[in-house]
N, C-alpha and C positions, 0 to 999 in steps of 0.2 A: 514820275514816269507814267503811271497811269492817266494822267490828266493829258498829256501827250500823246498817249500809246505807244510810247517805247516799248518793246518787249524786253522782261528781264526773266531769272529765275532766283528766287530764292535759295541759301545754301544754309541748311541747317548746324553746319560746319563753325559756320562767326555765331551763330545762338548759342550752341554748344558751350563754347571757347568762352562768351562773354558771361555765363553763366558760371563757369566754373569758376572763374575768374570772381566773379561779385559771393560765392559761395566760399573760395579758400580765403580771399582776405580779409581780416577783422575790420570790424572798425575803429582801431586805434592807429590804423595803417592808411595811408595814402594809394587808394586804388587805382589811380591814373599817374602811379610813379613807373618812369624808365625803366627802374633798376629791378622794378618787381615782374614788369615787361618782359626785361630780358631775362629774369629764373625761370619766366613759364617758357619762353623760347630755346632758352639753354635743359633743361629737363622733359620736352615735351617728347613722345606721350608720357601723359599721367595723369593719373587720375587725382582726385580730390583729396583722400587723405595721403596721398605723398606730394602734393604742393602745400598743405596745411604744414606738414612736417618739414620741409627745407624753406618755408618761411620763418614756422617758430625758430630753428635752428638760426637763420641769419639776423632775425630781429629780436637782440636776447634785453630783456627787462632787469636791472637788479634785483628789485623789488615788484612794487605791481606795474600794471600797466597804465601809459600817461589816461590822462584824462583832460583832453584837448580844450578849449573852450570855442577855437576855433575850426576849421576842417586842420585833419592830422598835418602833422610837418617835420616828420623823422628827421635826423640831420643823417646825407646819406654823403660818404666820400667814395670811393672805390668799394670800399664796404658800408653796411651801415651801422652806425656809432651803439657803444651801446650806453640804454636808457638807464641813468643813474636814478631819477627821479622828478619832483617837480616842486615848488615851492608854491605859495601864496604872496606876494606882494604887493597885494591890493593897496596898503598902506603906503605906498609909495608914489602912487599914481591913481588919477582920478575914478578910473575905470575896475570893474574887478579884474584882475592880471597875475598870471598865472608864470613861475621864472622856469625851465626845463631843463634840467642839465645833463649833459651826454660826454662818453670817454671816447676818444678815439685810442682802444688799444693798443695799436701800430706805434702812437707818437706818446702816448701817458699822457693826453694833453684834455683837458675840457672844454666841451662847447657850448653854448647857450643859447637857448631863445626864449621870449617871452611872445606871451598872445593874450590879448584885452577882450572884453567881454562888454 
């Protein structure tokens, strides 16, 4: 725009928002997911530590937290699954690989993914 001479104005509104946004979610969480999209739009306004807290609350760990090898990949259905844990099965495949299992509450059912290194 400038190389043009458009005129524009800047809004410190989308810095705000996109800050808050790279500050409440961890890194074990997928920051360019929908579904985390739609809590900041369904909850807004708010401040930082009440989207910290109706994240932890929707993304519950059994145990720790994953430790992705690749960018994070929650398994998300209408809600998001929750994280049972995560295996090693390097031994099975050429790559270091990493197995991640998730419950979908709703159904008692388990999901899986795996991610290589």
């Amino acid at each position: 725009m400038d190389k043009n001479g458009t005129p524009y104005r800047l809004s410190p509104f989308y810095q705000e928002n996109f800050e808050l946004m790279q500050n409440a979610v961890p890194n074990w969480l997928p920051n360019n997911c929908h579904y985390i999209d739609n809590l900041y739009n369904q909850y807004y306004p708010h401040r930082l530590k009440e989207l910290k807290k109706i994240i932890k609350e929707k993304f519950i760990c059994y145990g720790s937290k994953p430790k992705w090898l690749q960018s994070p990949d929650w398994i998300i259905e209408q809600e998001p699954l929750i994280f049972i844990g995560q295996m090693d099965v390097t031994k099975m495949y050429h790559d270091t690989t990493f197995l991640y299992i998730f419950l979908n509450k709703q159904t008692s059912s388990y999901q899986f993914i795996t991610q290589s290194a």
